[in-house]
C-alpha positions in Angstrom: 0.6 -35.0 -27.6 1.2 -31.4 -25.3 4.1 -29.5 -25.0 4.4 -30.7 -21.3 4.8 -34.4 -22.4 8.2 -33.5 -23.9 9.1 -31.9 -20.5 11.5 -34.6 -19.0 12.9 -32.5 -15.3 16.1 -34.2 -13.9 16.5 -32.1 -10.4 16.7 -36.2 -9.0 20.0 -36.5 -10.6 21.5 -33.2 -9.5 23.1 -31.9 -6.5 20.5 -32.0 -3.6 20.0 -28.8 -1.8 21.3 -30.4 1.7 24.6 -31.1 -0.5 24.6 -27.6 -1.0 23.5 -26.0 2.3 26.2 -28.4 3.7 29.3 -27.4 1.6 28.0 -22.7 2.5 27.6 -24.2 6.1 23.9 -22.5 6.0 20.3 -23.2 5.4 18.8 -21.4 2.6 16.0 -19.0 3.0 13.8 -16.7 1.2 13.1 -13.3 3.0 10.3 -11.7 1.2 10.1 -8.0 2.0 6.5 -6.5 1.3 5.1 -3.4 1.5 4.3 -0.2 0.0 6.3 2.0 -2.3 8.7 3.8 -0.4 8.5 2.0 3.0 12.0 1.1 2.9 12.3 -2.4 1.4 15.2 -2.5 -0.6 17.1 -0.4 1.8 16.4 -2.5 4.5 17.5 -5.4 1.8 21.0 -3.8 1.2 21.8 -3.0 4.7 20.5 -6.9 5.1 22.4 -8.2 2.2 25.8 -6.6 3.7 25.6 -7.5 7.3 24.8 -11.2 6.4 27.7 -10.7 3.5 30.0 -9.4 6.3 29.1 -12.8 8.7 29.7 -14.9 5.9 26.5 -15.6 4.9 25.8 -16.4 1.2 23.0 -13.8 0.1 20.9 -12.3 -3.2 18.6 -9.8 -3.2 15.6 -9.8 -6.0 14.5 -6.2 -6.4 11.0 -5.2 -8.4 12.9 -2.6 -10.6 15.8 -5.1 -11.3 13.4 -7.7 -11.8 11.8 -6.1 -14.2 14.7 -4.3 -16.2 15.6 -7.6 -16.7 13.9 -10.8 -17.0 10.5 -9.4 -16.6 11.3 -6.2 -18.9 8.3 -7.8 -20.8 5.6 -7.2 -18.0 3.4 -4.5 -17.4 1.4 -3.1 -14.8 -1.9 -4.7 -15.5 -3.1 -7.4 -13.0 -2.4 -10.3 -15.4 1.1 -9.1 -15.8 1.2 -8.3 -11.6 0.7 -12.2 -11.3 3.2 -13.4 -13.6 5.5 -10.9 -12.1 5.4 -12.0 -8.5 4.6 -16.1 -10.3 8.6 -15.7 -12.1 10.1 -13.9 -9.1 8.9 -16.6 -6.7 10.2 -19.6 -8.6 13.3 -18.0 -9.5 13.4 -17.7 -6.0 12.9 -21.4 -5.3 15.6 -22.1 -7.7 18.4 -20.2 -5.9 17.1 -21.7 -2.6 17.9 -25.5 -4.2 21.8 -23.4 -4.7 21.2 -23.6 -0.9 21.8 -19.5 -0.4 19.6 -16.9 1.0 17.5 -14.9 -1.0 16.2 -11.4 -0.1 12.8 -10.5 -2.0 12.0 -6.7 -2.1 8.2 -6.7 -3.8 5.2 -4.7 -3.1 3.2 -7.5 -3.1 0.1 -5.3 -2.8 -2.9 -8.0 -2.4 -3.8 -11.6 -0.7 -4.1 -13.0 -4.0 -0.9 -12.3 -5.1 0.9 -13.1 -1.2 -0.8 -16.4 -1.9 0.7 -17.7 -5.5 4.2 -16.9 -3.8 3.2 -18.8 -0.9 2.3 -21.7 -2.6 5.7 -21.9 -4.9 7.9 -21.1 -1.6 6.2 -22.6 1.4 7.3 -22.9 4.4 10.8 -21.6 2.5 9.2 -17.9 2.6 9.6 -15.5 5.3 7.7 -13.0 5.0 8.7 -10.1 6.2 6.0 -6.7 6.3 7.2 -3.6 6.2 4.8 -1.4 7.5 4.9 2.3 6.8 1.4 4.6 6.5 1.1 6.2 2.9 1.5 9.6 4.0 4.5 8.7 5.2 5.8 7.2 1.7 4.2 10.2 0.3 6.8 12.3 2.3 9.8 10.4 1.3 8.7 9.5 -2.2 12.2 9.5 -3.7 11.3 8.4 -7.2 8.5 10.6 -7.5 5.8 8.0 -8.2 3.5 9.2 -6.4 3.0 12.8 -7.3 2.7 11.1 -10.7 0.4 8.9 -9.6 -1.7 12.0 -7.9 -1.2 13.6 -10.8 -3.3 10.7 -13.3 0.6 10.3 -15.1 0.6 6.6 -13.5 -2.5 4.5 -13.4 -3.2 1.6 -11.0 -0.3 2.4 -8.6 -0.7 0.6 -5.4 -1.5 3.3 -2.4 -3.8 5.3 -4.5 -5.5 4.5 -7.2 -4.9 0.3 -6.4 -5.6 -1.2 -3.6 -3.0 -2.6 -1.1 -3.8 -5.7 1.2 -1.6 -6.0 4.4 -0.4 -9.7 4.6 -2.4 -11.6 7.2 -0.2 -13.9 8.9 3.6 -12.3 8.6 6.1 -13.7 10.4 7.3 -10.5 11.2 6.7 -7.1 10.8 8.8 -4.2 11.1 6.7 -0.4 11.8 8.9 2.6 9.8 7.1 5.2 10.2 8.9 7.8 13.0 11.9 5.7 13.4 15.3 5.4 11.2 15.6 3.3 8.7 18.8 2.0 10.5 16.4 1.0 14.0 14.1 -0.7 10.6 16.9 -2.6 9.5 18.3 -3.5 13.0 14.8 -5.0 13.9 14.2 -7.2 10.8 18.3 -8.5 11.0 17.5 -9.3 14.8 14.1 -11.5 13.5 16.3 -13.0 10.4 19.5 -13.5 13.4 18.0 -13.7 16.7 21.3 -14.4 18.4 22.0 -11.3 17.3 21.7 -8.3 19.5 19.7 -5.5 18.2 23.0 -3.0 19.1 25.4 -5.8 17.6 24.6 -4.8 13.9 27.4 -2.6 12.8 26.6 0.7 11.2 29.8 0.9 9.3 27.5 -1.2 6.5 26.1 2.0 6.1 28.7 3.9 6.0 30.6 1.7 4.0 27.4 1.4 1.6 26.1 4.7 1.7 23.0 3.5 2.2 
């Protein structure tokens, strides 16, 4: 007999998600932020995070580097471990959407095959959400230094230069950083997520308050 006959799930007897949507007064979503390193994901995903948190909303943001500081401290960068990676994130994901809140994904999510195993644990759940900014551009900013390590042979299969990265084909939205602020970044992907919200309506003292 397998290990999987001993498996016995019993999500039927829980709290249903609707129960739980109903009592936040929201429907739960996941916004799944790709792009390169250093487009701007996760601080589009704070600023995000702390507009919804100031309309009431009921939020959590997944990040790559908390991700894997955490409960994917055991993964590397090879493309068996990429999979997993984006495979755990994805259906821990799913889990906090059946707590009926919104989660915020910030992942590189560099190729199709990878955009598709989250597709196919989220569904119609996932909003994806491309941030597009040109490499030079990251390049420029490149606040952690990655990628003059990366030019430099110190970091091998890093996505921009010496891995590939695969622009998502069908995204239901897609936000252009290069040459604007990251505020004008924020305000457009908050105006997709909101839409009754006016583009001018998002208040920039979540950045000052946040120091983002």
């Amino acid at each position: 007999m397998s290990e999987a006959n001993n498996i016995h799930p019993i999500f039927e007897r829980l709290l249903s998600r609707q129960d739980r949507e109903k009592q936040l007064g929201q429907k739960a979503k996941a916004i799944w932020l790709m792009g390169l390193s250093g487009s701007g994901k996760s601080t589009i995903a704070k600023g995000l995070e702390n507009e919804l948190y100031l309309r009431k909303y009921h939020t959590f943001v997944l990040d790559g580097d908390n991700i894997r500081s955490g409960i994917n401290s055991n993964l590397s960068f090879s493309e068996a471990d990429r999979r997993e990676n984006i495979r755990r994130v994805a259906e821990t994901a799913k889990l906090m959407l059946e707590s009926g809140i919104v989660v915020i994904c910030c992942f590189i999510t560099p190729t199709h095959e990878l955009q598709q195993i989250m597709l196919n644990i989220l569904g119609e759940d996932a909003l994806v959400v491309y941030v597009n900014t040109t490499i030079e551009e990251c390049e420029k900013r490149d606040v952690k230094g990655l990628y003059a390590k990366a030019r430099a042979g110190e970091i091998k299969d890093f996505t921009g230069i010496s891995a590939p990265f695969e622009a998502p084909l069908n995204p239901a939205f897609e936000v252009h950083t290069t040459g604007q602020s990251i505020f004008d970044s924020f305000n457009e992907v908050l105006h997709f997520v909101l839409p009754e919200i006016k583009l001018e309506d998002a208040s920039p003292t979540v950045y000052e308050q946040f120091n983002i």
